[in-house]
N, C-alpha and C positions, 0 to 999 in steps of 0.2 A: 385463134381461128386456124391459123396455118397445124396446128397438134390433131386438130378435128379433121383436116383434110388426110394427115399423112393417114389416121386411125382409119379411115373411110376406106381411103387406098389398100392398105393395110387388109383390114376387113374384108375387102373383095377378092384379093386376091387367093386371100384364104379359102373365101365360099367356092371360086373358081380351080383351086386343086383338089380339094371337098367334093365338088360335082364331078372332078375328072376321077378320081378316085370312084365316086360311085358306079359310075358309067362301067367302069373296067369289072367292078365288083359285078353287075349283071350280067356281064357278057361271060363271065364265067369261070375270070381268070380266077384261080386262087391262091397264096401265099406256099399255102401246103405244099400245093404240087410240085412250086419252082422249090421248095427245099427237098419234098424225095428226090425229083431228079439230081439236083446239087450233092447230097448222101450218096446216090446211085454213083457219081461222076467222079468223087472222093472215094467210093469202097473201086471203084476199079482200076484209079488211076493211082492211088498208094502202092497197091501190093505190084504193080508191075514196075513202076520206078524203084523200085528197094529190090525189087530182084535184077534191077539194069546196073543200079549200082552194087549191087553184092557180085554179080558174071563180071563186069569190067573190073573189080579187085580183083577177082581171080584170076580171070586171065591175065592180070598183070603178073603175077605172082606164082601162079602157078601154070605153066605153060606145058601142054600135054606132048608129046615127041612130035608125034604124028600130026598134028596140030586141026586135024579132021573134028573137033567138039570144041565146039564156041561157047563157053557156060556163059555169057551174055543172054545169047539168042537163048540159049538152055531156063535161064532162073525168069525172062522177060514172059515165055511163054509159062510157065511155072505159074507165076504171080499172076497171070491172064486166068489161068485154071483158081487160084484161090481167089481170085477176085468172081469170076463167075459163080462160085461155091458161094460164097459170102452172102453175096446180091439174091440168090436163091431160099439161102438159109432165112434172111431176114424177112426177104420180102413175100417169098411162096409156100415156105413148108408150113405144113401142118402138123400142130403137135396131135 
C-alpha cells in the first residue's frame, strides 16, 4: 500500500512539471531561441577574451618605449570586431 502511494505522489508530480512545461511551451518560449542567444554570447565573448589575453602577454613582454599603445585595449577591441564579423557571417549573410 505505502509503494502505491509513493507511485501516486510520484505520478503527480510528474504530470505537474508536464503541465508546467507545457504552459511555457504555449507561451512561446522556445529551446532554440535560448541556444542562438547562448551561440550569440559564446561567438562574442570567446574572441575578445583571447585577444585580452593575448594584449596582457604582450604587454608583459613586450613593452613599447613610449608606452602610449596598450595592445590589451588594441587585441580586446580587435576580438570585438571578429566577434561582430562572425555573428554576422553566421547569422545574416546571404550566400
Amino acid at each position: 500500500m505505502d509503494r502505491k502511494k509513493e507511485s501516486e505522489k510520484f505520478q503527480k508530480r510528474i504530470e505537474e512539471q508536464a503541465s508546467w512545461l507545457e504552459k511555457w511551451r504555449k507561451k512561446g518560449i522556445s529551446w532554440e531561441k535560448v541556444m542562438i542567444i547562448g551561440a550569440i554570447g559564446w561567438m562574442i565573448v570567446l574572441p575578445m577574451v583571447l585577444g585580452g589575453y593575448l594584449g596582457n602577454y604582450l604587454d608583459k613582454h613586450y613593452k613599447m618605449e613610449d608606452g602610449m599603445l596598450s595592445w590589451t585595449i588594441t587585441f580586446i577591441v580587435l576580438g570585438l570586431f571578429v566577434a561582430l564579423y562572425s555573428v554576422w557571417r553566421v547569422f545574416f549573410y546571404k550566400k
